[in-house]
Every structure is written in structure tokens, then in C-alpha cells.
C-alpha positions in Angstrom: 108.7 94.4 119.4 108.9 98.0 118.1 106.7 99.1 115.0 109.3 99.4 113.1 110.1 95.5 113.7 106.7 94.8 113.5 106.9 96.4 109.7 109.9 94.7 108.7 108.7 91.3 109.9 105.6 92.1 107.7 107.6 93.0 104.7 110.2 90.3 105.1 108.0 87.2 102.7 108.1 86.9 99.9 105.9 89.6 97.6 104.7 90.6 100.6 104.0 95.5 100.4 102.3 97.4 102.6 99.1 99.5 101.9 97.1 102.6 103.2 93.4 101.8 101.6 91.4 102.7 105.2 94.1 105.7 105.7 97.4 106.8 106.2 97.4 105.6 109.7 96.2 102.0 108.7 99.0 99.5 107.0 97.6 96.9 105.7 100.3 94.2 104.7 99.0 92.1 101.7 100.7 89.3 99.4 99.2 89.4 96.1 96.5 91.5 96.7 95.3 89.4 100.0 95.6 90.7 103.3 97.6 88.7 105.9 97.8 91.9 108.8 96.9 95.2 109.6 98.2 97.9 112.1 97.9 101.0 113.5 101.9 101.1 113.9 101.6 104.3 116.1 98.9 103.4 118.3 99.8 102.4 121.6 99.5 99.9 122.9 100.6 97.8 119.6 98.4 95.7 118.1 98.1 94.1 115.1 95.1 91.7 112.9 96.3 88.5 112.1 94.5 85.7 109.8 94.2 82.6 112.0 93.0 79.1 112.0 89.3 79.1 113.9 90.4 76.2 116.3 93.8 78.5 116.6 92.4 81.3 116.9 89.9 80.1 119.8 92.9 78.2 122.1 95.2 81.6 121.8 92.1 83.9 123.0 91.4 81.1 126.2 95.6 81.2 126.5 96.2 84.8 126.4 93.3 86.3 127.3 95.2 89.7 127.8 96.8 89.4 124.6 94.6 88.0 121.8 91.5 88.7 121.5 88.9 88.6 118.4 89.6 90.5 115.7 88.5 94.5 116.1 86.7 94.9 112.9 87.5 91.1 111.2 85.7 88.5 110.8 86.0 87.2 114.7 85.9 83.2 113.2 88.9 84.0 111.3 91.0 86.9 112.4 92.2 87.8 116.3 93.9 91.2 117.5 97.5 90.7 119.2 98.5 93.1 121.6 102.1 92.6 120.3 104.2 93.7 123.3 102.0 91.1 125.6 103.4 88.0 123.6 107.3 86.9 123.3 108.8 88.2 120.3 109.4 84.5 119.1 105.2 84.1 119.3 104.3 87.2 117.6 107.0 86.1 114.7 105.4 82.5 114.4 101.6 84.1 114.4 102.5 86.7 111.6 104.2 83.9 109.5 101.3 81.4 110.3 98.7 84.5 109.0 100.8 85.0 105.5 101.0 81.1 105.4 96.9 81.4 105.7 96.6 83.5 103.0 99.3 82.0 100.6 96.8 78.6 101.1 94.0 80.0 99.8 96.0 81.2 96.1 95.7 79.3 93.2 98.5 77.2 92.7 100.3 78.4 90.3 101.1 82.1 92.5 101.5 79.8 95.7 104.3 77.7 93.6 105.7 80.9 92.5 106.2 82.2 95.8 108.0 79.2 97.2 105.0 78.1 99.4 103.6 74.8 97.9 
């Protein structure tokens, strides 16, 4: 996956921008003010902070111990760092979606119901 993928898989939910509040080299992607990822798109190799479910988050580090690994920076309980050209496309899709999903839990209802994620 390319950075420029990487962006417009980001972008792609609903309400979903990108943000440059640590820098112009950091994009943070947020929905409604909450962060769901964050990545230096030109650093090399790509990674990229995802919000993950703990028990998640600790079977994807002991699976791909090359590719995930706890979150540089994060909250390690709650966040890994995916080397994204380590992981099949299909994964790295399904872990970016499951981090926005994360984040779109923890709204109040009403912004959840208006996003089309009850």
C-alpha cells in the first residue's frame, strides 16, 4: 500500500479529515475531533498508529511480530504501530476500519447515529 492509498483509505469514512497538529510531516486522521490514525506518510518504511482493542492489539503483536508492534508514542494498551507494507493490503484495510469503528464507539450517540455507525 502506497501513502497515497494509505490517505485515501483514511479519508474514505464517513466525516473522517486529516490534520497536521504535531507538524506538517504528521497526518493525523480524525472523525469528529477523535483520532482513529496517524502517519508519517513519507517515512519509510510506512507505518501507521491505529486504535485497537487491548486483547486485539496483544494477539496481532505475538502474530506479526515484524509488523505490529506497540504504539511509538500511544498509549501501548490501546494503540499498535503497523508497518503497512509488512501486512496484506486486505489486513491493513480491516485494521484501519476496525480503529475508526473504535473511535466512532466511544461518541455519544446521537454523532454515532449520524454517521451511520450505530
Amino acid at each position: 500500500m502506497t501513502p497515497a492509498a494509505l490517505r485515501s483509505l483514511c479519508l474514505s469514512f464517513n466525516a473522517s479529515v486529516e490534520e497536521f497538529p504535531f507538524g506538517p510531516e504528521a497526518s493525523v486522521f480524525k472523525v469528529l475531533g477523535k483520532m482513529f490514525a496517524l502517519s508519517r506518510l513519507d517515512a519509510r518504511p510506512l507505518t501507521v498508529n491505529l486504535k485497537c482493542d487491548p486483547d486485539d492489539a496483544v494477539r496481532l503483536r505475538a502474530e506479526h511480530p515484524a509488523a505490529v508492534l506497540p504504539g511509538y508514542h500511544m498509549n501501548k494498551r490501546h494503540w499498535n504501530t503497523v508497518t503497512v507494507g509488512e501486512l496484506p493490503r486486505r489486513q491493513v484495510r480491516e485494521l484501519v476500519e476496525d480503529s475508526y469503528d473504535l473511535v466512532v464507539a466511544g461518541l455519544p450517540r446521537a454523532e454515532r447515529l449520524r454517521l451511520d455507525r450505530p
